[in-house]
C-alpha positions in Angstrom: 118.0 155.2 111.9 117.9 155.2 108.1 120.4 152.5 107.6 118.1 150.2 109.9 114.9 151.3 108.0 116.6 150.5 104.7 117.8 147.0 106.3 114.8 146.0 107.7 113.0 146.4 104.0 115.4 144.8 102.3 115.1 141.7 104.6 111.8 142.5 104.3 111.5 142.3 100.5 114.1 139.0 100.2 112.0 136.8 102.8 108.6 138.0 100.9 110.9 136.7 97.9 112.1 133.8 99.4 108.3 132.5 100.2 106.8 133.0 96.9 109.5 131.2 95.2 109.0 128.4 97.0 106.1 128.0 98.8 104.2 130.3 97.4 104.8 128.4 93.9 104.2 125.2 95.2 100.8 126.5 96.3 100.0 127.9 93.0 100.7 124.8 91.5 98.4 122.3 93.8 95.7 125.6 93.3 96.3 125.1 89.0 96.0 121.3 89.6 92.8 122.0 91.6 90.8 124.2 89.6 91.8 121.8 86.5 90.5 119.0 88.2 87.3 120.7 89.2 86.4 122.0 85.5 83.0 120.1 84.5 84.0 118.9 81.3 86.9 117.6 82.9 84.8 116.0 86.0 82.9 114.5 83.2 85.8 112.6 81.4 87.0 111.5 84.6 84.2 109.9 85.3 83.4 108.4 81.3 87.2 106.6 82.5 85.7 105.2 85.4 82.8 104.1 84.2 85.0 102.6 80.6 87.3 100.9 83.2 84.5 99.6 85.1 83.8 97.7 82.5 86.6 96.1 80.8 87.5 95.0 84.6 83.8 93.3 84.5 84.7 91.2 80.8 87.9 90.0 82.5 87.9 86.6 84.1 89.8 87.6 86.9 89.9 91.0 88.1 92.7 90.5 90.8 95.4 88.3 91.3 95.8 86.4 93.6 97.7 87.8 95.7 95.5 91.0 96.1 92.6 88.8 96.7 94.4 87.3 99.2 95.2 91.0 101.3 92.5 92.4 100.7 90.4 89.8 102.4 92.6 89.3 105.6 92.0 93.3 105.1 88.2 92.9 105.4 88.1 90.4 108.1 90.5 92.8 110.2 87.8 95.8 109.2 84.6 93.2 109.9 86.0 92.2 113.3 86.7 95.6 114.9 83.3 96.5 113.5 81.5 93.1 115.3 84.0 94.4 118.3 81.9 98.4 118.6 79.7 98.6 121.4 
């Protein structure tokens, strides 16, 4: 009986291993990434780049090529047609 206590911690103790080497770190990582992304001051820069991007994309003469004006209207008229075809 002791040697199946002792076996059943052990296996036990190795899967509880096993998961936070590898998932459970992978977790922790996205959680890290999260909470760095949700910081105010960092909220804030993001959206100082936006806004700074915004901008040089509105001095440009062109803002797409033309072959990404070109998809993303067929895009649109796909979009506008199954919202004219909603009952």
């Amino acid at each position: 009986m002791k040697i199946f206590v002792y076996k059943v911690l052990i296996s036990a103790f190795v899967i509880f291993l096993l998961y936070q080497l590898t998932i459970g770190y992978t977790i922790s990582k996205f959680q890290q990434k999260i909470s760095k992304i949700a910081n105010k001051e960092n909220l804030e820069m993001v959206k100082d780049k936006i806004r700074n991007e915004m901008k040089a994309g509105l001095e440009k003469d062109k803002i797409l090529k033309d072959e990404d004006a070109i998809l993303l209207r067929e895009f649109l008229k796909k979009i506008n047609s199954e919202l004219n075809n909603i009952k």
